[in-house]
PyMOL Python script that loads the backbone (N, CA, C, O; Angstrom):
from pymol import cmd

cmd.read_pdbstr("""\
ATOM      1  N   UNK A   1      88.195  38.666-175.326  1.00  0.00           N
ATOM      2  CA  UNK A   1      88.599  37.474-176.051  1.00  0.00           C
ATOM      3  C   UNK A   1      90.071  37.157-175.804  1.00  0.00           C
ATOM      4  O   UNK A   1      90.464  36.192-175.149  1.00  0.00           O
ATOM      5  N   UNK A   2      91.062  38.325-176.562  1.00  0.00           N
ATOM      6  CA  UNK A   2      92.328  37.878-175.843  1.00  0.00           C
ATOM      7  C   UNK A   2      92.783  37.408-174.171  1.00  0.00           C
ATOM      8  O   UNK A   2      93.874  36.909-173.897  1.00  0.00           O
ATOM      9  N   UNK A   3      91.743  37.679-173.218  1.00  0.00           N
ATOM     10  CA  UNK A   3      91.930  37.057-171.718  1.00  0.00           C
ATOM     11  C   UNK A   3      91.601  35.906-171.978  1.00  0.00           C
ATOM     12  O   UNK A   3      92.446  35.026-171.805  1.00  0.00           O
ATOM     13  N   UNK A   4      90.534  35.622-172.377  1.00  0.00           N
ATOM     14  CA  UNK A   4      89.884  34.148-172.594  1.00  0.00           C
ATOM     15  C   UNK A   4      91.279  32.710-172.780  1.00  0.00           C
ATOM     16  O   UNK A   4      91.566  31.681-172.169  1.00  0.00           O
ATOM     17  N   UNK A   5      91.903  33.608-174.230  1.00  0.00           N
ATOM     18  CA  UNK A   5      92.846  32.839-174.663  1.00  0.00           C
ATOM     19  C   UNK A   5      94.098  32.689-173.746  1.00  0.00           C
ATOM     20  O   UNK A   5      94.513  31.535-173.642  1.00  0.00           O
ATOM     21  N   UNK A   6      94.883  33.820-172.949  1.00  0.00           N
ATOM     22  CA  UNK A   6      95.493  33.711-172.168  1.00  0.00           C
ATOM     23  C   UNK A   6      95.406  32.652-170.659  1.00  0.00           C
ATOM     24  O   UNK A   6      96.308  31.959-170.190  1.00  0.00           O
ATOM     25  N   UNK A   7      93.798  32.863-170.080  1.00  0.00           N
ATOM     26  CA  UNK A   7      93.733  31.979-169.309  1.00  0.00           C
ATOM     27  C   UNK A   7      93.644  30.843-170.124  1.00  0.00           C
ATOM     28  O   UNK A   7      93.967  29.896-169.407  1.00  0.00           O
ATOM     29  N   UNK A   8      93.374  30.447-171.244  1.00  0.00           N
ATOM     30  CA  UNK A   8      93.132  29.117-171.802  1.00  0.00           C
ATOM     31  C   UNK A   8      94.947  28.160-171.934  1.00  0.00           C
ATOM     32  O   UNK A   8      95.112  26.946-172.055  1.00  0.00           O
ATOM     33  N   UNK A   9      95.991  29.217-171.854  1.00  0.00           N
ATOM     34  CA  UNK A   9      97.230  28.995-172.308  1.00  0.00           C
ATOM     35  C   UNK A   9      97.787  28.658-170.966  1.00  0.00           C
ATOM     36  O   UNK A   9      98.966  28.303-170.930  1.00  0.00           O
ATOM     37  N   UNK A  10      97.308  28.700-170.187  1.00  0.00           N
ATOM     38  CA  UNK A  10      97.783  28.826-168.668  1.00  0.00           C
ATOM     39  C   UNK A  10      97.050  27.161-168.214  1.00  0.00           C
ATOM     40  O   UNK A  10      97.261  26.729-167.081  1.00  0.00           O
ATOM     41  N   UNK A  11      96.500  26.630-168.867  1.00  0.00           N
ATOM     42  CA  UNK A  11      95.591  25.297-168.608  1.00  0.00           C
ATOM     43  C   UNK A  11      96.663  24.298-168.896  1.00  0.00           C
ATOM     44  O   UNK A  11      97.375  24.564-169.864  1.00  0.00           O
ATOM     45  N   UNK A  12      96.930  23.114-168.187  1.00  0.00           N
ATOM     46  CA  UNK A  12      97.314  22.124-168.691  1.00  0.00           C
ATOM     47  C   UNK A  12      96.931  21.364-169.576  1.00  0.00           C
ATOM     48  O   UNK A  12      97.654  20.619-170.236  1.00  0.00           O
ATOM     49  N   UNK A  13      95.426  21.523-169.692  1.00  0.00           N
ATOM     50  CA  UNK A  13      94.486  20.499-170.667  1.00  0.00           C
ATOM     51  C   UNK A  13      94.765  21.131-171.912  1.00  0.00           C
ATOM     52  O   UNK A  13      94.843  20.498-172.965  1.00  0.00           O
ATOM     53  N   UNK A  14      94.928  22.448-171.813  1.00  0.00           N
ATOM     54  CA  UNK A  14      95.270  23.026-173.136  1.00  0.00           C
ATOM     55  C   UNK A  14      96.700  22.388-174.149  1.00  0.00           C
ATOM     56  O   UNK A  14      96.816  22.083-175.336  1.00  0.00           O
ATOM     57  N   UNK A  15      97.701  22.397-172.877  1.00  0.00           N
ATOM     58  CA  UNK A  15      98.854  21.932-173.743  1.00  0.00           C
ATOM     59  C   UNK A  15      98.869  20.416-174.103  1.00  0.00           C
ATOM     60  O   UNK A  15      99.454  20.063-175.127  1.00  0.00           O
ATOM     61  N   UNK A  16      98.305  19.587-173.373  1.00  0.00           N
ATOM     62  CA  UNK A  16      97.633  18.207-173.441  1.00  0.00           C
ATOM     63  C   UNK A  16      97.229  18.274-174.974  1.00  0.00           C
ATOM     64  O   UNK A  16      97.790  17.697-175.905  1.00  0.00           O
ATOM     65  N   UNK A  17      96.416  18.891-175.007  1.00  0.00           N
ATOM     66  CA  UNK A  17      95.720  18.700-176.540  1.00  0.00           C
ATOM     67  C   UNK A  17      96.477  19.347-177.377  1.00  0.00           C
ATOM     68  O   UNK A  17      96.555  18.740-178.445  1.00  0.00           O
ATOM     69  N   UNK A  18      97.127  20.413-177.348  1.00  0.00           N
ATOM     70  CA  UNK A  18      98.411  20.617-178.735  1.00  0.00           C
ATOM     71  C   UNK A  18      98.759  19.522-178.741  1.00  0.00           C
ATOM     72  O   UNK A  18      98.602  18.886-179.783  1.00  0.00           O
ATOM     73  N   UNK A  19      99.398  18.846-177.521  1.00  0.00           N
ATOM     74  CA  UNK A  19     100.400  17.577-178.010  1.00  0.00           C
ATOM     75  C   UNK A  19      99.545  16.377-178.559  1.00  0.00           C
ATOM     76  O   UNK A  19     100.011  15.486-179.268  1.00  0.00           O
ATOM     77  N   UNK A  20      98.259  16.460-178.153  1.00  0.00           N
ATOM     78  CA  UNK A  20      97.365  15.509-179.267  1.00  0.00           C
ATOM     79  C   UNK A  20      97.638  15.982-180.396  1.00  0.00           C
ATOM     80  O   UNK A  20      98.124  15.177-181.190  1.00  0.00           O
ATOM     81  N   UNK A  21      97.451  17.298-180.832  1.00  0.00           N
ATOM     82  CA  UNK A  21      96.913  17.452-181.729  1.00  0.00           C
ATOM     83  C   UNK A  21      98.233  17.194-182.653  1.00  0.00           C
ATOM     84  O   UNK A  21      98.340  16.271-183.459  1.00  0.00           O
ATOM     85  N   UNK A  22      98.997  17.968-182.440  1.00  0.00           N
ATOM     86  CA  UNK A  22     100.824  17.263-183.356  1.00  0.00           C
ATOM     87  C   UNK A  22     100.801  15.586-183.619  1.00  0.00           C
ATOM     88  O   UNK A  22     100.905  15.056-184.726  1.00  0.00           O
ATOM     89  N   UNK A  23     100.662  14.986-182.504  1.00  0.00           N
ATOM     90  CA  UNK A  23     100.916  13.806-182.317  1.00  0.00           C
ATOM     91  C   UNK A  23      99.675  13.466-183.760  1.00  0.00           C
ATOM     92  O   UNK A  23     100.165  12.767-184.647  1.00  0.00           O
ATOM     93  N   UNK A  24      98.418  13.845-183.956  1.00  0.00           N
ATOM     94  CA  UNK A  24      97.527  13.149-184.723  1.00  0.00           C
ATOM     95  C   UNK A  24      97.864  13.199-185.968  1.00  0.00           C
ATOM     96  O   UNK A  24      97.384  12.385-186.755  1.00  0.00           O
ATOM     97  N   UNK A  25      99.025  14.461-186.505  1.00  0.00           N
ATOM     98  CA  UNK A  25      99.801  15.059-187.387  1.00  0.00           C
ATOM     99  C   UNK A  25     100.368  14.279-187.862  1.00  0.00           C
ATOM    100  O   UNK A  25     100.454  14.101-189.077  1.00  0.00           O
ATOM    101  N   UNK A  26     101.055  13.426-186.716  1.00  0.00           N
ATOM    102  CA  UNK A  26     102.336  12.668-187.346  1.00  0.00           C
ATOM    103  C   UNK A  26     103.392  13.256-186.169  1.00  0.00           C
ATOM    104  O   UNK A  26     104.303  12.484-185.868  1.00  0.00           O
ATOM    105  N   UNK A  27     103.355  14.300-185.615  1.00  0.00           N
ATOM    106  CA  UNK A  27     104.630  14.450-185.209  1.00  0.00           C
ATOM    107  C   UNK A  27     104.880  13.898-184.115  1.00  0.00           C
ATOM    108  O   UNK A  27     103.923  14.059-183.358  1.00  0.00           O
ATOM    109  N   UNK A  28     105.850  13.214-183.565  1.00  0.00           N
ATOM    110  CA  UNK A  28     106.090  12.681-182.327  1.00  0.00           C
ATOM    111  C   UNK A  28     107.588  13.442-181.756  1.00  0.00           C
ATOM    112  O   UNK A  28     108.463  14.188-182.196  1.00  0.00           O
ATOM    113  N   UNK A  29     107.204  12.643-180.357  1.00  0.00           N
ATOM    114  CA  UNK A  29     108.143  13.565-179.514  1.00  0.00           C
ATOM    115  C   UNK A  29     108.268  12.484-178.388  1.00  0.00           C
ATOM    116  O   UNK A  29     107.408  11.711-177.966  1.00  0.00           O
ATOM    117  N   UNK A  30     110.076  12.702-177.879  1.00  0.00           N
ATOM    118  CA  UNK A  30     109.888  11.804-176.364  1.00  0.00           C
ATOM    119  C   UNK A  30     109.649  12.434-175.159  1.00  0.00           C
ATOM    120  O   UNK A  30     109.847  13.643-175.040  1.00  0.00           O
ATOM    121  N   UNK A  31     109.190  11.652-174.129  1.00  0.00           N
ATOM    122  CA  UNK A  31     108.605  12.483-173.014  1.00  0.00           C
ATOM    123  C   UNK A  31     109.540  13.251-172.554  1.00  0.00           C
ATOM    124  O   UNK A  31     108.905  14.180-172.056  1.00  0.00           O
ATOM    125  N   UNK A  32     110.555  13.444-172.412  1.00  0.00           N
ATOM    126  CA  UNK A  32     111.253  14.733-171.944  1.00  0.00           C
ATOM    127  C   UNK A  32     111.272  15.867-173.026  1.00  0.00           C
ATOM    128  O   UNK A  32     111.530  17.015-172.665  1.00  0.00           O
ATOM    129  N   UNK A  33     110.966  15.540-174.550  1.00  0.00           N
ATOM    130  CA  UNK A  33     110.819  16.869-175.090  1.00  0.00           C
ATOM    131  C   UNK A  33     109.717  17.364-174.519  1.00  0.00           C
ATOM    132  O   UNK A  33     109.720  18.510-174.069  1.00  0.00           O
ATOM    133  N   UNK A  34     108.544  16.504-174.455  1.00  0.00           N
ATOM    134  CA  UNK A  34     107.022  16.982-174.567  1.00  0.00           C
ATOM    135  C   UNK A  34     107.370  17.877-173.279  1.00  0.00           C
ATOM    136  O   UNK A  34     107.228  19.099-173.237  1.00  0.00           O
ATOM    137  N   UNK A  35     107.839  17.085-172.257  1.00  0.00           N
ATOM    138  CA  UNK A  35     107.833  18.257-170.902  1.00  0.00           C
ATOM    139  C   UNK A  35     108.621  18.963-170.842  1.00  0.00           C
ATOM    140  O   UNK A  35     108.578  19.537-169.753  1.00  0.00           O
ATOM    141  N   UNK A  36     109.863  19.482-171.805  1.00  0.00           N
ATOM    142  CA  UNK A  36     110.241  20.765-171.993  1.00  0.00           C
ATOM    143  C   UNK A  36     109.363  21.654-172.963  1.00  0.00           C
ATOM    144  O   UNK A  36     109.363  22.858-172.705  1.00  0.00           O
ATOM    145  N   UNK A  37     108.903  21.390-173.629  1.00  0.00           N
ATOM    146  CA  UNK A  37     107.530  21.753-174.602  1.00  0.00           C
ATOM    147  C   UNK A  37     106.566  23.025-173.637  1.00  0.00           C
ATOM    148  O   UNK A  37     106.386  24.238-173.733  1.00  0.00           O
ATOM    149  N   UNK A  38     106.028  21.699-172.520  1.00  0.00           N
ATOM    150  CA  UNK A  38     104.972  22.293-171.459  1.00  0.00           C
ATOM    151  C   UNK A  38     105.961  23.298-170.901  1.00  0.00           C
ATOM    152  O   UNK A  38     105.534  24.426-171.144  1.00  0.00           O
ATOM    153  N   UNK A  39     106.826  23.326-170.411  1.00  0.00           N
ATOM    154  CA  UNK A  39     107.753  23.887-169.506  1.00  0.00           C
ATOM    155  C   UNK A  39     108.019  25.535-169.992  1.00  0.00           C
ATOM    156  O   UNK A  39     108.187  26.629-169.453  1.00  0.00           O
ATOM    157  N   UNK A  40     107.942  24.978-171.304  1.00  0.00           N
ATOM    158  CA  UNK A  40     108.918  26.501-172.150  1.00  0.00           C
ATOM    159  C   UNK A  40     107.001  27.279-172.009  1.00  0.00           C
ATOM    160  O   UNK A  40     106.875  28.442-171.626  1.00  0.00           O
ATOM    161  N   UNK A  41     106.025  26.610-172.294  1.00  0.00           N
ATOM    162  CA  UNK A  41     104.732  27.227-172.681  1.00  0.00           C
ATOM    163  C   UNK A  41     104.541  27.976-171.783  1.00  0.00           C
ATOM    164  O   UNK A  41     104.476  29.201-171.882  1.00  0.00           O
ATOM    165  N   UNK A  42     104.394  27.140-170.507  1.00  0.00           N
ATOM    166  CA  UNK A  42     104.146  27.212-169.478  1.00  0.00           C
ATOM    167  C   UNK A  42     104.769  28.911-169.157  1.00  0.00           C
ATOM    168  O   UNK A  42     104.113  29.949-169.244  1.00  0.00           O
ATOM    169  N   UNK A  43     106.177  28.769-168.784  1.00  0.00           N
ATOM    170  CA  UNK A  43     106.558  29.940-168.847  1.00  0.00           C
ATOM    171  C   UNK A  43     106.358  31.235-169.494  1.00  0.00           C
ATOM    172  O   UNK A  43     106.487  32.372-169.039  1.00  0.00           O
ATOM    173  N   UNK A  44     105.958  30.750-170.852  1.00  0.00           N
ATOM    174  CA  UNK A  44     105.862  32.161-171.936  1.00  0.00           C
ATOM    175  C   UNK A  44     104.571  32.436-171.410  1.00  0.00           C
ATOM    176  O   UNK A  44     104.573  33.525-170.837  1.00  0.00           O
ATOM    177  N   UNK A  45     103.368  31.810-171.386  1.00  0.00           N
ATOM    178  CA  UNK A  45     102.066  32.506-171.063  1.00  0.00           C
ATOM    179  C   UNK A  45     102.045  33.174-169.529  1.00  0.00           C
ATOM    180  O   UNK A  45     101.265  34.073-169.213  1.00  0.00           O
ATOM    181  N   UNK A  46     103.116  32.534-168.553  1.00  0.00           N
ATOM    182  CA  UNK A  46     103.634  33.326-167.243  1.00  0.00           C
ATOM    183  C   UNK A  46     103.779  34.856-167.928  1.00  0.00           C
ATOM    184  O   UNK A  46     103.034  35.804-167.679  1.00  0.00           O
ATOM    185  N   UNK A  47     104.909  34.862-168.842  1.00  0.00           N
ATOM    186  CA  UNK A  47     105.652  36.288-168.768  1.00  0.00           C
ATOM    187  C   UNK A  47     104.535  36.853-169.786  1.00  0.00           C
ATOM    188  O   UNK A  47     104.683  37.986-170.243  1.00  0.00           O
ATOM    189  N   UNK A  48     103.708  36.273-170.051  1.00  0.00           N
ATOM    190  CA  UNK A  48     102.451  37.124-170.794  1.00  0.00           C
ATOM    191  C   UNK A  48     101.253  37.672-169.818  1.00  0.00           C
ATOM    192  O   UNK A  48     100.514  38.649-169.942  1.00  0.00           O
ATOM    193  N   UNK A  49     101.309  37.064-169.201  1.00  0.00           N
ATOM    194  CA  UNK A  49     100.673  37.354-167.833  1.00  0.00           C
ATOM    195  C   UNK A  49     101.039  38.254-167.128  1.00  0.00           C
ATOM    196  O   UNK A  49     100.305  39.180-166.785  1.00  0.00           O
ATOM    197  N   UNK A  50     102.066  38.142-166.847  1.00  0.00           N
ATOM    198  CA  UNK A  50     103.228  38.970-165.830  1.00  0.00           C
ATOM    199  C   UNK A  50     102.930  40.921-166.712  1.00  0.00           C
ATOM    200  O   UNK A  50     102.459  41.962-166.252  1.00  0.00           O
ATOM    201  N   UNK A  51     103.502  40.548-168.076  1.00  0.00           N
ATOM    202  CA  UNK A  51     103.241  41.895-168.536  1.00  0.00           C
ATOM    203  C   UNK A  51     102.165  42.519-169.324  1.00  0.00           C
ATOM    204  O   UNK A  51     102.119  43.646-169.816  1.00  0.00           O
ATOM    205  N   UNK A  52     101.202  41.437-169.348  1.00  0.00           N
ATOM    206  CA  UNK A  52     100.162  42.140-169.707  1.00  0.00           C
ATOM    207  C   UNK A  52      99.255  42.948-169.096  1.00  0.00           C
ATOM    208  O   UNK A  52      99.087  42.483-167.968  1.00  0.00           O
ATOM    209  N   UNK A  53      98.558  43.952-169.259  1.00  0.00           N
ATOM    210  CA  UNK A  53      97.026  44.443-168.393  1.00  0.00           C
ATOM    211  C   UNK A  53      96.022  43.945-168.369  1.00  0.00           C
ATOM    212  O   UNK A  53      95.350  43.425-169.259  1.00  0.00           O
ATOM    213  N   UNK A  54      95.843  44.097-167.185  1.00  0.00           N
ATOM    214  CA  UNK A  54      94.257  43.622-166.932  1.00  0.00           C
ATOM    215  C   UNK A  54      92.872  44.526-167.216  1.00  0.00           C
ATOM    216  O   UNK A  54      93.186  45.696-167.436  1.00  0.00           O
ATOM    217  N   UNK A  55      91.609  44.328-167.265  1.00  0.00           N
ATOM    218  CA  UNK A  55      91.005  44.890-167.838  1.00  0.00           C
ATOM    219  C   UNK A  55      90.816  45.542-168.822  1.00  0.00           C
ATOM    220  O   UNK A  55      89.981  46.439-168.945  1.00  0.00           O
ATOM    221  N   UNK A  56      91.660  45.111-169.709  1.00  0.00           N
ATOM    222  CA  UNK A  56      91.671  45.726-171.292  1.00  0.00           C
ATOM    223  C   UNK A  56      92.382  47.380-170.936  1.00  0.00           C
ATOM    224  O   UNK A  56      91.929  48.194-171.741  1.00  0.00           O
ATOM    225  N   UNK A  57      93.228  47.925-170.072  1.00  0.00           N
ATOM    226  CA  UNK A  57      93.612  49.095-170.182  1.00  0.00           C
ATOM    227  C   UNK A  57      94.586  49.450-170.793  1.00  0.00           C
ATOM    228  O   UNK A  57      94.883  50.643-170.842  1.00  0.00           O
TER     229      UNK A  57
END
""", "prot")
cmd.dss("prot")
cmd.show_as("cartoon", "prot")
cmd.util.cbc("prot")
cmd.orient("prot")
């Protein structure tokens, strides 16, 4: 399950829809936050990647 979610964090469509989903909230953002947003995500699920194990070991 936790891989599932990791590859799911690594999706663009994924961060697409957070920013729906804020946006349906109320919260807004201008396009250069939103793509530092993706940018910063983007990266953190990298270095989650980077140091996590594979196969559950």
């Amino acid at each position: 399950m936790n891989a599932q979610w990791l590859e799911r964090c690594r999706e663009p469509s994924t961060w697409r829809g957070v920013v729906m989903l804020m946006t349906a909230f109320g919260v807004s953002m201008s396009p250069e936050t939103m793509q530092d947003v993706v940018a910063v995500g983007t990266g953190l699920s990298g270095l989650i990647g980077v140091f996590s194990r594979e196969g559950g070991r």
